[in-house]
C-alpha positions in Angstrom: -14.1 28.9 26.4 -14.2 29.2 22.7 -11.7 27.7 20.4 -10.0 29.8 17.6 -10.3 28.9 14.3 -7.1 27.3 12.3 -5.6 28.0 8.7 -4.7 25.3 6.6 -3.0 25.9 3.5 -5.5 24.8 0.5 -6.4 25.5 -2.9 -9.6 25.9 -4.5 -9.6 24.2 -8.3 -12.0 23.5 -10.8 -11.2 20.3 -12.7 -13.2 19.4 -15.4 -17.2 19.8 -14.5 -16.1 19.3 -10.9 -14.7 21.6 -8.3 -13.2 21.0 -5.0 -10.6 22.0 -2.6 -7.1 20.5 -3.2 -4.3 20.1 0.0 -0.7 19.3 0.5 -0.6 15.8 2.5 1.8 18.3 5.0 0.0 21.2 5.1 -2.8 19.3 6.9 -2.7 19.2 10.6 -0.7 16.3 11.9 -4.3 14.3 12.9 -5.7 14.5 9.7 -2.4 13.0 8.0 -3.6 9.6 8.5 -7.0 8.6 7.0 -9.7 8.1 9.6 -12.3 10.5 12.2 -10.0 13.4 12.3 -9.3 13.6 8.9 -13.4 13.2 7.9 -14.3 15.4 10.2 -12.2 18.6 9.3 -13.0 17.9 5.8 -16.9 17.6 6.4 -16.3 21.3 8.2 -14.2 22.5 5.5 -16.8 21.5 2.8 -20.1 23.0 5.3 -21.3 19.1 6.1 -24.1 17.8 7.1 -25.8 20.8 6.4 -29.3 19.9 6.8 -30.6 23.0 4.5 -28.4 21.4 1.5 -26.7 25.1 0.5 -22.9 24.5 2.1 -23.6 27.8 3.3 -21.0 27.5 6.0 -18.2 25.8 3.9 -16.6 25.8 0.8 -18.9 23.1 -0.9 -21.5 23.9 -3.3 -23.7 21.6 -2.1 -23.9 19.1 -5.4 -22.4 16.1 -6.3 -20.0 17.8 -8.4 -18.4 20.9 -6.2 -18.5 18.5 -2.6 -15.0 17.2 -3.1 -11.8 16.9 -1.7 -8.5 16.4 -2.8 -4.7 15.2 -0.8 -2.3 15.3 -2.6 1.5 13.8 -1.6 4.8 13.1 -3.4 4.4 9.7 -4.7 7.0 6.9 -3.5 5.9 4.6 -5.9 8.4 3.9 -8.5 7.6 5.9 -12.0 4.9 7.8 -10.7 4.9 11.9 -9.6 2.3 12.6 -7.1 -0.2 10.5 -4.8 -3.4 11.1 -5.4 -6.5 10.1 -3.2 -9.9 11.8 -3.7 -13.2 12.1 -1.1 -16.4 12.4 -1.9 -18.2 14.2 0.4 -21.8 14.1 1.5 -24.3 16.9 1.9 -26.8 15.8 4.3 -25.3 13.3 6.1 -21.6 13.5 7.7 -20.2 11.0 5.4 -16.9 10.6 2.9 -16.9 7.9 0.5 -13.3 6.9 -0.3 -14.1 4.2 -2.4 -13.5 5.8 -6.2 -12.1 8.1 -7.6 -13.1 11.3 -9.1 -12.3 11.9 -13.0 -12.7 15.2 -13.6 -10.8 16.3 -10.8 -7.8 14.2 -11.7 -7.5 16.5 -14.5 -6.4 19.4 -12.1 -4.2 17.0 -10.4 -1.4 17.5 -12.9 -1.5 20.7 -12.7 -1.6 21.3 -9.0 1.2 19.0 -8.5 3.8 21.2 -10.9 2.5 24.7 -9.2 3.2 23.0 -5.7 6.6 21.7 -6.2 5.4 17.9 -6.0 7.0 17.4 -9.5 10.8 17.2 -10.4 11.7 20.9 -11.9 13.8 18.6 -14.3 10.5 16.8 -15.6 9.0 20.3 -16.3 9.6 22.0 -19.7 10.6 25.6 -20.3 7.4 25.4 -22.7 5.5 22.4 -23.9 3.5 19.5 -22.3 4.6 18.1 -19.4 3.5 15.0 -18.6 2.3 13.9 -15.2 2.8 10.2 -13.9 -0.2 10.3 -11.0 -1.0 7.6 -8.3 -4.6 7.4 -7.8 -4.8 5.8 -4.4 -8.3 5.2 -3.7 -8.3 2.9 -6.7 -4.5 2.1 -7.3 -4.6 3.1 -10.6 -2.3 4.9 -12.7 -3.3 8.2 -15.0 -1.3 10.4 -16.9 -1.8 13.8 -17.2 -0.7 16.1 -20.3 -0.2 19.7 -18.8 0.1 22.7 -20.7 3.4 24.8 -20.0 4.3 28.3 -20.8 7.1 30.3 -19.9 7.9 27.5 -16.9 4.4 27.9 -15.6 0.9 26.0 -15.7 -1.3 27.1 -18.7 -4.8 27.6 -17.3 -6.1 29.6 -20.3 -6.7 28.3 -23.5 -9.3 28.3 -26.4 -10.5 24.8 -25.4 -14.5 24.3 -24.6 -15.7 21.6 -22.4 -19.5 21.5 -22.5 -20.6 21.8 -19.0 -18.4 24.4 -18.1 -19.1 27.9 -19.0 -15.5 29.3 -19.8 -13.0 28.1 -22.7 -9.6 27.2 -21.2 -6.7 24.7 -21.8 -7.0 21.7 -22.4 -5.4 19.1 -20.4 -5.1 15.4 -21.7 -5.9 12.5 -19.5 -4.8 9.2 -20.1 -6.7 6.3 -17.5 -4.2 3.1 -17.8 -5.9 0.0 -17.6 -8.5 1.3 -15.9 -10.4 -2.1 -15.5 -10.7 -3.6 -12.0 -8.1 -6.4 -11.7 -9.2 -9.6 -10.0 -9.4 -10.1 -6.8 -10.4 -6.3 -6.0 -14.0 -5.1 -4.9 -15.9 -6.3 -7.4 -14.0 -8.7 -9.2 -12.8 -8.3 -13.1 -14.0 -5.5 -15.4 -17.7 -7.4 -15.9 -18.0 -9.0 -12.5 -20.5 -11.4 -13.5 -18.9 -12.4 -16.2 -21.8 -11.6 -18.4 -21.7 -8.5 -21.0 -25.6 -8.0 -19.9 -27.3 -9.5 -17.0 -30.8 -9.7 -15.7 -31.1 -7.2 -12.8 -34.0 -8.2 -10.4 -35.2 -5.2 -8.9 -38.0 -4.8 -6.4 -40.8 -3.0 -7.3 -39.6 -2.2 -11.0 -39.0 -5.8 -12.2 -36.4 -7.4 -14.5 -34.2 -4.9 -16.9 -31.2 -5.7 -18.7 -28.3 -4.3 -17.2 -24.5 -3.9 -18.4 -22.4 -4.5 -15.6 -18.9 -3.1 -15.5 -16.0 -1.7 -13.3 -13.7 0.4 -15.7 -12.9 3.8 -14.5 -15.6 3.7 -11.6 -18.0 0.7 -11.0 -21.1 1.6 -13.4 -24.5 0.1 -13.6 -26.1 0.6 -17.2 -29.3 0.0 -18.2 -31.6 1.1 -20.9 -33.7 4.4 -20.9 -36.9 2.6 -22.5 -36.5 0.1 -19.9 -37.0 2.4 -16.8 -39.4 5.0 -19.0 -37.1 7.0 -20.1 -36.2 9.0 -23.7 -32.2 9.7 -22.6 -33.2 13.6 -23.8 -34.1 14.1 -19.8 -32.2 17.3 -18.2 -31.7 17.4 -14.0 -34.8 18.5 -13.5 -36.8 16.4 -15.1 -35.9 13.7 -12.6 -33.9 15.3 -9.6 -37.7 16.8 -8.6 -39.0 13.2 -8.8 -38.4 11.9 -5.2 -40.0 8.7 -6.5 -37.8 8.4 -9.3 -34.6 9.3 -7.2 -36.1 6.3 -5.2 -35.9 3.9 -7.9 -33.1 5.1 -9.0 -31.6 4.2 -5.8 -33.0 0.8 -5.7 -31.8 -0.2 -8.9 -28.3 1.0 -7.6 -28.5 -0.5 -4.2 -29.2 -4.0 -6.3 -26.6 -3.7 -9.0 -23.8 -3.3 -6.2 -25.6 -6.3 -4.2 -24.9 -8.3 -8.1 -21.8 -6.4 -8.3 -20.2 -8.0 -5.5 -19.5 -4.5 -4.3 -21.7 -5.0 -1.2 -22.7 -8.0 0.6 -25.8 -7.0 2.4 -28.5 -4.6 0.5 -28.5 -2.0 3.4 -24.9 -1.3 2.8 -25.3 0.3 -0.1 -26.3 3.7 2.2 -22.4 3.5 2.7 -21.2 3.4 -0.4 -23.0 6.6 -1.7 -20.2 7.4 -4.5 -19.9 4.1 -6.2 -21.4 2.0 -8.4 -23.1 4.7 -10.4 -26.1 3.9 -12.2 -26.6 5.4 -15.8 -29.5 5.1 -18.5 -28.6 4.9 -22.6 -30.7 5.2 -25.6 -30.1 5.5 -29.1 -28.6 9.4 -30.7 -31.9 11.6 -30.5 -31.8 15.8 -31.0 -32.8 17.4 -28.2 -31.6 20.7 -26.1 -29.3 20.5 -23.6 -29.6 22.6 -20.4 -27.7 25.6 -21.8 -30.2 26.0 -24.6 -27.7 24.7 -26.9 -29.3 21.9 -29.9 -27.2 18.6 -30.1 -28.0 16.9 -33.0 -28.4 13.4 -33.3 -26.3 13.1 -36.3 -23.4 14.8 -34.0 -23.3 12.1 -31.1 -23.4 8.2 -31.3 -25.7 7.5 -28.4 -27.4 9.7 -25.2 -26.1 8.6 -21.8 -27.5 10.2 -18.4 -25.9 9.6 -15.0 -26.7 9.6 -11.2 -24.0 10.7 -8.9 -24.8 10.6 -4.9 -28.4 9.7 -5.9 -29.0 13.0 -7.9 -29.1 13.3 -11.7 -25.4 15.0 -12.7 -25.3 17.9 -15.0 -22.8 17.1 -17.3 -21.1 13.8 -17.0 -18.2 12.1 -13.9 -15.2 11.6 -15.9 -14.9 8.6 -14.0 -18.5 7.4 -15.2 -16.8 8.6 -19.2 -14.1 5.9 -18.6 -16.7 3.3 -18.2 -18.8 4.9 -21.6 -16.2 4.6 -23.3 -14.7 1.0 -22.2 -18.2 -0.1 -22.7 -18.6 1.2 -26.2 -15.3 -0.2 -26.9 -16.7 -3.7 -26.3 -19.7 -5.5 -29.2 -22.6 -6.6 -27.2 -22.5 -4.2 -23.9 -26.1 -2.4 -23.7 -23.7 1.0 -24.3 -22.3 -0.3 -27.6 -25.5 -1.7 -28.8 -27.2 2.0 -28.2 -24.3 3.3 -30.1 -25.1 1.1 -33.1 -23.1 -2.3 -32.4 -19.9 -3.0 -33.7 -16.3 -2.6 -32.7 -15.0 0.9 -32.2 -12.3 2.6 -30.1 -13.8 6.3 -29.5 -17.1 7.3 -28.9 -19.2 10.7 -28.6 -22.4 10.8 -26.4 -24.5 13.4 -25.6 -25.2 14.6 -21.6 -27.5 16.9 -20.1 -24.8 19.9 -20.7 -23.6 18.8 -24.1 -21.7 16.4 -25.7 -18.5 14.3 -24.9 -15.9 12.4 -26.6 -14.1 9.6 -24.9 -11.3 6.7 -26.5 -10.6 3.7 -25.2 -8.6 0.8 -26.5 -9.9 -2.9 -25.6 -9.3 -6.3 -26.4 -10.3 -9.8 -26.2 -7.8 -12.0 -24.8 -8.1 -15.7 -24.0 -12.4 -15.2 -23.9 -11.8 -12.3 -21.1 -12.0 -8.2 -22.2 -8.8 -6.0 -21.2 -8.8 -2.5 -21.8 -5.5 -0.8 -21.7 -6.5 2.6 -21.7 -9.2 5.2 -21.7 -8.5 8.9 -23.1 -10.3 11.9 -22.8 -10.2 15.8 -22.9 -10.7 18.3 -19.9 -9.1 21.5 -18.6 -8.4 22.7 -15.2 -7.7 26.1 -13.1 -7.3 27.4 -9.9 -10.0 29.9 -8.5 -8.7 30.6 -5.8 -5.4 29.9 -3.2 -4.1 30.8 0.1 -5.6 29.1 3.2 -8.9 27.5 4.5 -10.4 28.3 7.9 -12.0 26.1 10.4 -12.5 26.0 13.9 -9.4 24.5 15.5 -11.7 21.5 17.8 -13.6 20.9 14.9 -11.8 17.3 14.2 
């Protein structure tokens, strides 16, 4: 006997460069409330995973790093805050979430979502202005601010703001990532969990680079593009049809988590597909980015390239943007010495799609760096609402 297939209320979003499919905490069925089997597995069918041809042909994913995601969203009970905000990255090949960071570009839809689905006070929501979102990120237990656009009561979605990366102009939505260092004790340890601003990272088969080290925004590994034969100038292609380099990309990442502290045996890094990234910098250099579009060199203050789940990523995670620009913020980090050295509290670096700006304010206290915040620029809108299908024994 065949089961029927299910509706579950859902909305499709694009934050940022990312996309994903956004749910109310209560419109999921009772199982999947809780995190755990049921929950993975309805998202997994949800998204089209595993899907061994890699399309998401079945699903709503679209079968990259950046548009496999999924989003639960709750009322938060945590004093000060909005909404609760937990994010899954979800695996293409292999029927796998990783819960363990968050996803940056998508919080900047989160504000947004929350006020359309009645998740913030109506007394917290102007007539017209910016209303600002207090958000929960509970993968991370962080807190991030969101600056929504309102007009007329409503969520502004279009605007005249470009994000390189993504194709339409639209508003833009401020994001604010408070003290988005790791605090001790977590995963990790402190912001540079070897308490070094560069460290010697011994991997096998490519040797000894310099790496910068740091858990701000998501755990990054950073190393330089010279070191690994690299310009910083490469586009996806360039490396995501180099199995060999994808290999040793993954190496270098399995290692840094081993030195991290993130993992405590090097085959667990299979597990822990979403974090650390691992990222290359170089000095400003022109070069054309993947929508034909020249960035010069004199427009950017360093290049910056990142993997997400093992593939080259088009544009940049905002999560991987908070550690950029925590980095830069901080003399002697291998991303501040590519940007020239020196103190600085805002940086612009130039990605596969374009270019970026990211702030970020941090300080030296008592021989240890804090940052307090990092800022950036994204935008947001729904594509599409109503309700997902799947079949109802499929979790």
């Amino acid at each position: 006997m065949t089961t029927p297939q299910i509706k579950i209320p859902a909305t499709y979003m694009r934050g940022g460069t990312s996309k994903g499919v956004f749910f109310k905490l209560d419109d999921l069925p009772e199982a999947a409330r809780m995190p755990g089997a049921a929950r993975d597995k309805l998202l997994l069918r949800v998204i089209g995973s595993p899907d061994p041809y890699g399309k998401h042909t079945d699903g709503m994913g679209g079968a990259t790093s950046s548009t496999s995601k999924a989003v639960i969203l709750s009322k938060s009970s945590k004093a000060d805050h909005d909404v609760h905000y937990i994010f899954g990255q979800i695996a293409i090949d292999k029927p796998f979430i990783d819960w363990s960071g968050n996803c940056g570009n998508l919080s900047a839809a989160v504000g947004s979502f929350a006020i359309s689905n009645g998740l913030v006070s109506k007394s917290r929501i102007p007539e017209n202005g910016i209303c600002t979102v207090r958000i929960w990120q509970g993968n991370i237990s962080k807190t991030i601010i969101a600056h929504v656009p309102i007009t007329n009561g409503e969520v502004q979605e279009t605007g005249d703001f470009e994000l390189d990366g993504v194709t339409f102009a639209a508003a833009e939505v401020k994001i604010e990532f408070l003290n988005p260092a790791a605090d001790e004790g977590e995963g990790g340890g402190a912001m540079f969990p070897t308490g070094n601003l560069i460290d010697q990272l011994d991997v096998p088969g490519i040797g000894s680079v310099k790496a910068t080290l740091i858990n701000a925004g998501i755990p990054t590994i950073f190393v330089n593009a010279a070191d690994i034969g690299y310009s910083g100038t490469e586009l996806q292609d360039a490396i995501n049809g180099d199995a060999a380099a994808l290999a040793r990309f993954e190496t270098i990442r399995a290692y840094g988590a081993l030195k991290m502290g993130l993992i405590n045996d090097i085959n667990q890094a299979s597990m822990r597909q979403h974090t650390p990234k691992v990222a290359f910098v170089a000095a400003p250099q022109t070069y054309v980015s993947s929508s034909g579009k020249t960035v010069a060199a004199t427009d950017i203050d360093l290049l910056v390239r990142a993997l997400s789940m093992g593939k080259l990523h088009h544009a940049m995670m905002g999560t991987a943007a908070v550690a950029i620009g925590t980095a830069a913020a901080i003399p002697g980090t291998l991303v501040n010495l590519a940007a020239g050295g020196g103190a600085r509290q805002a940086v612009r670096f130039g990605h596969p799609s374009g270019t970026l700006q990211v702030g970020a304010e941090a300080t030296l206290i008592n021989g240890n760096w804090s940052v307090t915040k990092a800022i950036m620029s994204r935008s947001a809108r729904v594509l599409m609402e109503g309700s997902v299908r799947v079949p109802g024994d499929c979790f």
